[in-house]
C-alpha positions in Angstrom: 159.1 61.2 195.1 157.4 57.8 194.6 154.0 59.3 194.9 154.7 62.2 192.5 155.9 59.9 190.0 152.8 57.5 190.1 150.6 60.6 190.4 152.1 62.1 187.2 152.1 58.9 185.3 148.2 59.0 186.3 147.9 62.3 184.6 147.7 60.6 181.1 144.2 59.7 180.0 143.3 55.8 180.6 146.8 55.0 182.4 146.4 52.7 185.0 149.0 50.8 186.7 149.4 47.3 188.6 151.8 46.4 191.5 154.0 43.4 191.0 155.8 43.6 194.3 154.7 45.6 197.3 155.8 45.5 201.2 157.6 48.0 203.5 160.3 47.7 201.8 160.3 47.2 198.0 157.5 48.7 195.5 157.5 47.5 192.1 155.4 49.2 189.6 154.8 48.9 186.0 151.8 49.6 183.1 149.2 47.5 182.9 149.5 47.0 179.1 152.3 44.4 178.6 153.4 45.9 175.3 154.5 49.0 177.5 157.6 49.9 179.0 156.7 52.5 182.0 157.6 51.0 185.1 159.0 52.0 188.6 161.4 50.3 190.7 162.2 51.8 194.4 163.2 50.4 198.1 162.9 52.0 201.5 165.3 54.4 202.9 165.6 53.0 206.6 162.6 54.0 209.0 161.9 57.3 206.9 158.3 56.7 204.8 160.6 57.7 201.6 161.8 55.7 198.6 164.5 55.5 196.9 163.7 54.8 193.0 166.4 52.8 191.5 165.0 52.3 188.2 161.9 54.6 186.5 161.0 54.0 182.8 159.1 56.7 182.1 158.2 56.6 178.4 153.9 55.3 178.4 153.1 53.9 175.2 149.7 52.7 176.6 147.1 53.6 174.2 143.0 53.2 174.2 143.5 50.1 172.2 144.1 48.2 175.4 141.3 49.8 177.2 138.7 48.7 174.1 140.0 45.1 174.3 138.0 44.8 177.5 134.6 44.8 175.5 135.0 43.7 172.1 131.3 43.3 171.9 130.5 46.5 172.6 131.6 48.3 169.5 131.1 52.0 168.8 128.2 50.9 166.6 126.0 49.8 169.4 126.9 52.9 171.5 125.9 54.9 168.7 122.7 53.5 168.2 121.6 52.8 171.7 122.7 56.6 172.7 120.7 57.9 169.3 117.7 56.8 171.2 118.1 59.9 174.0 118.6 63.0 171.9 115.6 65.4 172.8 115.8 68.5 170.3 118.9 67.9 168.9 120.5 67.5 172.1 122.5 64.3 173.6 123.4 63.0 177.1 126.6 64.6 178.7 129.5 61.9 178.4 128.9 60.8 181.9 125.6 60.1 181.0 126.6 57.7 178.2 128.4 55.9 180.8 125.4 55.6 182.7 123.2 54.4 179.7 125.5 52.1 178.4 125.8 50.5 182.0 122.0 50.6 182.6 121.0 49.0 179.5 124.1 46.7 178.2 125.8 45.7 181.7 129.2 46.9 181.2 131.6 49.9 181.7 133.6 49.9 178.2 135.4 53.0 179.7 134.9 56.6 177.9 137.6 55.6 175.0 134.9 53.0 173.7 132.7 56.6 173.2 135.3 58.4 171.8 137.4 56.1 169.4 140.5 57.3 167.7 141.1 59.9 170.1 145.4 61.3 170.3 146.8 61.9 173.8 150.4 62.3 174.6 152.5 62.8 177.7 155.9 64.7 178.2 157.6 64.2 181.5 161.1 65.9 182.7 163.5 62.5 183.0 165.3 63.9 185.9 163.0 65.4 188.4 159.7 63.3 186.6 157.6 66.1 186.6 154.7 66.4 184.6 156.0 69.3 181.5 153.4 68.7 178.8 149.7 66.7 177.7 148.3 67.0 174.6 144.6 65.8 173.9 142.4 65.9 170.6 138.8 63.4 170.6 138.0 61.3 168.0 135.1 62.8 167.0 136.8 66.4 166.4 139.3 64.4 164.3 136.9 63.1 162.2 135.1 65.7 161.6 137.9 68.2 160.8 138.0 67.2 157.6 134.5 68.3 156.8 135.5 72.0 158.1 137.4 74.9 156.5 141.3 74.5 155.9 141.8 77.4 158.3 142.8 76.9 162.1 143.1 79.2 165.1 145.7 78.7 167.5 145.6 80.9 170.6 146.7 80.2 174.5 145.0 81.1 177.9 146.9 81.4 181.2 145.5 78.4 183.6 144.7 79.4 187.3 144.6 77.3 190.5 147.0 75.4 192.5 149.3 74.4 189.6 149.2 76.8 187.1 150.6 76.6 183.6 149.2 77.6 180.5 146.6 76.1 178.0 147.2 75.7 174.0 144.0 75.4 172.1 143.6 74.6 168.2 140.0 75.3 166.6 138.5 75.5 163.4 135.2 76.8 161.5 132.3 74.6 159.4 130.5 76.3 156.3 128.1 77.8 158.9 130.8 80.1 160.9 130.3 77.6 163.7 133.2 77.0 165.9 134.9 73.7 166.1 137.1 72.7 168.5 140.4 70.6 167.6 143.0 70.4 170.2 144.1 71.2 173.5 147.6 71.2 175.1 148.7 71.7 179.0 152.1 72.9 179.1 154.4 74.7 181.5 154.7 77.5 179.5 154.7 79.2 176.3 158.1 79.2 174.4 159.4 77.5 171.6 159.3 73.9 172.8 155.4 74.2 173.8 154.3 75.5 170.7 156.8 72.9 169.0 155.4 69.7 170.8 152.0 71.4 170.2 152.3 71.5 166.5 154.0 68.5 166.4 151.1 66.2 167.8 148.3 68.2 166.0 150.4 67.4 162.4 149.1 63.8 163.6 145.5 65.0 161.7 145.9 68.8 160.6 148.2 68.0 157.7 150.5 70.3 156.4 149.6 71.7 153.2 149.5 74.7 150.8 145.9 75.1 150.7 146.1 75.7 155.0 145.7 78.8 156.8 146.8 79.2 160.6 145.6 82.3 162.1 147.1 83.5 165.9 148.7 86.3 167.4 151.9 88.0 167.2 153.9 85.4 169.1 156.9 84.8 168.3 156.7 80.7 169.5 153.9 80.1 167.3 155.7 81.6 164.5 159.1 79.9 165.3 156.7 76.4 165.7 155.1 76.8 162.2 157.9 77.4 160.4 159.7 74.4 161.7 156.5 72.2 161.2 154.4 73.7 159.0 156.0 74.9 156.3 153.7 74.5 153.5 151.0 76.4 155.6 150.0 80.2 155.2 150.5 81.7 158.6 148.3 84.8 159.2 147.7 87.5 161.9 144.7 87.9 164.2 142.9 91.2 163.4 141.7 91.6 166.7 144.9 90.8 168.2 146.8 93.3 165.5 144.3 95.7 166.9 145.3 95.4 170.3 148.5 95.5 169.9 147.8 98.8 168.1 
């Protein structure tokens, strides 16, 4: 139970935690931001290897402004313009090859959130059995630059395979050149009402809710039920290729 906990915790972009007490028989865990609450507080049960965890805060308000705080130096700017310098045709070094750059020529690891500032994640977990339920992700730079695309949005899901399953929300979008833009993305359990509700919910954060904002998808009756609780000022429209599949 311990390890699932810490594991799940771990899920959640840039979390990282510190032990304040450890031995065979207490383990004391908490965030290693000191403005956050998450912590876990267990003892041994007997001879066994397992824990019991008499205290578990599980709400993580850790954000990337802690991670940033490391380098302060090292500002977005500088990344910018040291990276700028690597672009052959158009094209840029992968993410882990900004991390090597910036640690080959500045002598530092800022992290990834110092190359992708103003980024949104959030993490749902179930209170009782602390398993992971829902993560929501959307970058910086696709948050920035959504409001240089069209005011129309495609929601859609795809079923995740492997060893844990679940199912993947997805937001995107469309510049003035048809080219597809990609806004958000959501883990969940499953899709129902309360996916597509958190989904909506954290993507209001920078897709605002508005009259002159069209939301295409399928027939689903989640995505419906979510946009009518949170975006009720939005036109919500059907998917012609989905209509025609269903056909």
């Amino acid at each position: 139970m311990l390890n699932l906990l810490l594991k799940q915790a771990s899920v959640k972009m840039s979390f990282n935690y510190t032990m304040v007490k450890s031995c065979k028989k207490y383990l004391r865990v908490r965030c290693i931001d000191p403005t956050c609450q998450w912590m876990v507080r267990t003892c041994a049960i007997g001879e066994s290897g397992w824990f019991h965890v008499h205290k578990y805060v599980g709400e993580n308000t850790f954000g990337v402004d802690h991670v940033t705080k490391k380098y302060k130096n090292i500002t977005v700017e500088v990344i910018a313009s040291l990276i700028l310098n690597f672009f052959v045709d158009n094209k840029g070094p992968s993410p882990k090859e900004n991390e090597r750059i910036v640690f080959r020529e500045l002598h530092c690891r800022p992290g990834y959130w110092n190359l992708n500032l103003g980024s949104i994640n959030s993490l749902m977990v179930d209170e009782e059995s602390g398993r992971f339920i829902y993560s929501f992700m959307a970058f910086g730079a696709s948050i920035r630059g959504y409001a240089h695309m069209r005011k129309v949005v495609a929601v859609d899901r795809t079923y995740l395979s492997g060893k844990y399953e679940g199912v993947l929300l997805s937001a995107v979008a469309q510049d003035t050149q048809n080219h597809i833009y990609p806004l958000a993305y959501c883990v969940v359990d499953k899709e129902n009402n309360a996916s597509w509700g958190f989904f909506f919910e954290k993507l209001k954060a920078f897709v605002v809710d508005e009259p002159e904002l069209y939301v295409i998808s399928d027939r689903h009756v989640s995505i419906d039920n979510g946009l009518t609780r949170h975006y009720s000022l939005a036109h919500h429209g059907v998917s012609i290729r989905h209509l025609n599949e269903n056909l």
